[in-house]
C-alpha positions in Angstrom: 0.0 0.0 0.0 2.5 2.4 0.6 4.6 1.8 -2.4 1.3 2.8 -4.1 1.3 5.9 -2.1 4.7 6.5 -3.0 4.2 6.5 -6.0 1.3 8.7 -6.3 3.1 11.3 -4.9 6.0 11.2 -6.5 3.5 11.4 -9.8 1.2 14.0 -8.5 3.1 16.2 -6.6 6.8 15.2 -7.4 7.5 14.4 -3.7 10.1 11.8 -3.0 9.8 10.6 0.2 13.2 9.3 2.0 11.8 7.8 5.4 9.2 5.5 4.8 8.6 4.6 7.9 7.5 8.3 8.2 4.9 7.6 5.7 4.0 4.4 7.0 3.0 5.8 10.4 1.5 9.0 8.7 -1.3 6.9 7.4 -2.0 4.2 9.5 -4.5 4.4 12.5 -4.5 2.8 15.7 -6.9 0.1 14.8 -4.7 -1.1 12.2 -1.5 -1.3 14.9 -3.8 -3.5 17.4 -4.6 -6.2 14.8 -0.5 -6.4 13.9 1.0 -6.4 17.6 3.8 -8.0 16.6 4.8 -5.7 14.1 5.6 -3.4 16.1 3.6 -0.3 14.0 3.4 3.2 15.2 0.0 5.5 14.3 -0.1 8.8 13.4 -1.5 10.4 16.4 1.9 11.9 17.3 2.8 13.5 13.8 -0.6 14.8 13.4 0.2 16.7 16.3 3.5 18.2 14.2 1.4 18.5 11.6 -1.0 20.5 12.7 1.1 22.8 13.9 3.4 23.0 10.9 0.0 23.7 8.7 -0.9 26.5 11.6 2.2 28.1 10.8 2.4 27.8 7.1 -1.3 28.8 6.4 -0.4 31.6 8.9 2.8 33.1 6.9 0.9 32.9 3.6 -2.4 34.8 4.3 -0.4 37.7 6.5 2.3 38.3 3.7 -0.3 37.9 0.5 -2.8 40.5 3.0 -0.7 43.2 4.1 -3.7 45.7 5.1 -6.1 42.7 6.1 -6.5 43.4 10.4 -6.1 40.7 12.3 -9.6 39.9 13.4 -10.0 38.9 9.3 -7.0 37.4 9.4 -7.6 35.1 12.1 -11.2 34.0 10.7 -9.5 33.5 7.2 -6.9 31.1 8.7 -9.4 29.1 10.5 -11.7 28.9 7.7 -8.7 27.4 5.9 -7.4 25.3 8.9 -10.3 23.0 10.0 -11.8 19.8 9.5 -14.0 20.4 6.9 -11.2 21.9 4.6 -9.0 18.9 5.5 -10.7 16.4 4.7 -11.6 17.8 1.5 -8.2 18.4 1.1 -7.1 14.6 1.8 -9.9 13.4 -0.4 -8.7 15.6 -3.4 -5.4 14.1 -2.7 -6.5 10.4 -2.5 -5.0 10.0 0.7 -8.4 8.0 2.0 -7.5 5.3 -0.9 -3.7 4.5 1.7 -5.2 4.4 5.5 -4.7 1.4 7.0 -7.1 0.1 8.9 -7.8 -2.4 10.9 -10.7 -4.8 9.5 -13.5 -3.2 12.0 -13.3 0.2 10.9 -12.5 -0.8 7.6 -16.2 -2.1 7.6 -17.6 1.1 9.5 -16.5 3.0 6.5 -13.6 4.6 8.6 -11.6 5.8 5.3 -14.7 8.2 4.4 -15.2 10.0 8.1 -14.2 13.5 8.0 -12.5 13.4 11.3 -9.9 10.7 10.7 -9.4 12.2 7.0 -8.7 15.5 8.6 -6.2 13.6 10.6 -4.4 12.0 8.3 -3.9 15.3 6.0 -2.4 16.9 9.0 -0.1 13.7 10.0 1.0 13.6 6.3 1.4 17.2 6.9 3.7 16.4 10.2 5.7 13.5 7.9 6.3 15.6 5.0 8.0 18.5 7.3 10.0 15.8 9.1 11.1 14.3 5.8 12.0 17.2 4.2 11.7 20.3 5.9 9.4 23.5 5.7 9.8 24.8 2.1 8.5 21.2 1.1 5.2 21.7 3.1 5.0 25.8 1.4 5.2 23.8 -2.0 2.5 21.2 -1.2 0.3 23.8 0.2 0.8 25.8 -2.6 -0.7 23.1 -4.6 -3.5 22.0 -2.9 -4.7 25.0 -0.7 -3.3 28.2 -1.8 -5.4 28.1 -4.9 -8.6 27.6 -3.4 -8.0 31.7 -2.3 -8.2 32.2 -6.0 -10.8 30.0 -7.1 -13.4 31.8 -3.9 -13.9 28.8 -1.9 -13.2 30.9 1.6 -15.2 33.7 0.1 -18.2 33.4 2.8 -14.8 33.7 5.2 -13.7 37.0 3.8 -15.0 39.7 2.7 -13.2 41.4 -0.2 -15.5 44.4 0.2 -14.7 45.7 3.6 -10.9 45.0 3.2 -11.2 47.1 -0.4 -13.1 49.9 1.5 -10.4 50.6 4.0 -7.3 50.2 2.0 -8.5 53.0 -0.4 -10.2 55.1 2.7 -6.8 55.4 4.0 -6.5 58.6 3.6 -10.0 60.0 3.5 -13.2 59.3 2.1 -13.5 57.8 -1.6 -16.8 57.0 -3.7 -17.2 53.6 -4.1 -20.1 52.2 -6.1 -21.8 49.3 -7.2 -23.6 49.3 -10.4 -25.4 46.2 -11.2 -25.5 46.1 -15.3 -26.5 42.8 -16.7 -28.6 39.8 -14.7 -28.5 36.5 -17.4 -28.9 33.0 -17.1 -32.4 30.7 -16.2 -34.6 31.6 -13.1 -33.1 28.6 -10.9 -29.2 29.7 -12.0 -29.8 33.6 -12.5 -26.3 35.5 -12.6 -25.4 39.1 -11.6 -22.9 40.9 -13.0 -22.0 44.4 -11.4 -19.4 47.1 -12.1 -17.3 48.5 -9.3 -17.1 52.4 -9.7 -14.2 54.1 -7.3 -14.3 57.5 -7.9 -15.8 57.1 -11.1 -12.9 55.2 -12.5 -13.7 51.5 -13.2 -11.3 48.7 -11.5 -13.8 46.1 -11.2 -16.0 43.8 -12.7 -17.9 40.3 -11.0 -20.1 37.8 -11.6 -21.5 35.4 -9.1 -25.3 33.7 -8.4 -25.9 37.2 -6.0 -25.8 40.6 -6.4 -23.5 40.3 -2.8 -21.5 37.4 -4.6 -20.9 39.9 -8.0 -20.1 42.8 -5.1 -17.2 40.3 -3.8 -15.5 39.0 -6.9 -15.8 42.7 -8.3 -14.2 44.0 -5.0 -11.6 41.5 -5.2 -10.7 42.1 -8.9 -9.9 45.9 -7.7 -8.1 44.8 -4.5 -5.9 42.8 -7.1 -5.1 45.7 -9.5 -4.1 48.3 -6.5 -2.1 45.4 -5.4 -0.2 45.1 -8.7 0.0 48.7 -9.4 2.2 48.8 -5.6 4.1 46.0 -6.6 5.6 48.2 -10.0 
């Protein structure tokens, strides 16, 4: 099983582990060790523990350099909309990692491999083993894969709102007109689309579409948020 593993990540993520025994422990649950006593197994209660602390750290460095004027009230509810179950095990499934647990026969037949609590686990023990293999700048590049990205694609958008951060970079220094101009609805009644122009004093730096008029609001206030951040970056 773990040659299979190996091999799927040194396909998918070109990640070459050196301790297997690392890996080993990374995905195998307690169950699994009390059925094979005398293998003398270890479970990966201990580098889930690393492992969620590596990811608290990683996930923590990322959001506060890539939002330098985001407070830390948002900041802190961004991270743990990132850093939670439900994100992990989605995380693990998208990775296959379910497809390696080891088991032992019992909760193989409760459907163990599929609960959200243990996947979660697992992602942060791999988590734990990849640091320990390999060091920190391995576990930046495998979070760059997997969960960076979602920032980009919206899935923490109900975690962060791109319209209050816009609002106080560019009321720094005083008051600013900032509009919202809804100028196209499309699409059938049960999957209507809005699409609204972002005005800021009169000059145009944003345009979204989403399934609101609030969703359209956010991806247009994050499509300006992206321009001022380029224009300071010149």
């Amino acid at each position: 099983m773990i040659k299979g593993l190996n091999e799927m990540l040194i396909k998918d993520f070109g990640i070459h582990f050196k301790n297997f025994d690392l890996l080993n422990e990374a995905f195998t649950q307690a169950s699994y060790v009390n059925e094979h006593k005398g293998h003398h197994l270890k479970y990966y209660e201990r580098i889930e523990f690393l492992g969620d602390a590596v990811l608290q750290l990683v996930v923590s460095e990322y959001i506060f350099k890539r939002y330098p004027n985001l407070p830390q009230g948002r900041l802190t509810r961004l991270r743990a909309a990132m850093v939670n179950e439900k994100s992990f095990s989605s995380f693990a499934r998208e990775c296959h990692f379910d497809e390696y647990i080891r088991l032992g026969k019992g909760e193989e037949k409760a459907n163990a491999r599929q609960r959200d609590s243990l996947l979660c686990d697992i992602f942060e023990s791999f988590m734990g083993a990849l640091y320990l293999d390999q060091g920190k700048p391995a576990v930046e590049k495998f979070c760059g894969e997997v969960i960076f990205p979602k920032l980009d694609q919206g899935v923490f958008d109900e975690f962060f709102d791109h319209k209050t951060e816009l609002q106080e970079l560019v009321q720094q220094d005083g008051p600013v007109k900032i509009e919202y101009i809804l100028i196209d609805e499309f699409g059938p009644e049960n999957d209507r689309q809005f699409k609204v122009r972002l005005l800021i004093d009169n000059q145009e730096l944003g345009i979204g579409i989403g399934h609101s008029k609030k969703g359209a609001e956010q991806k247009a206030a994050q499509q300006a948020l992206k321009k001022l951040e380029a224009n300071d970056n010149k």
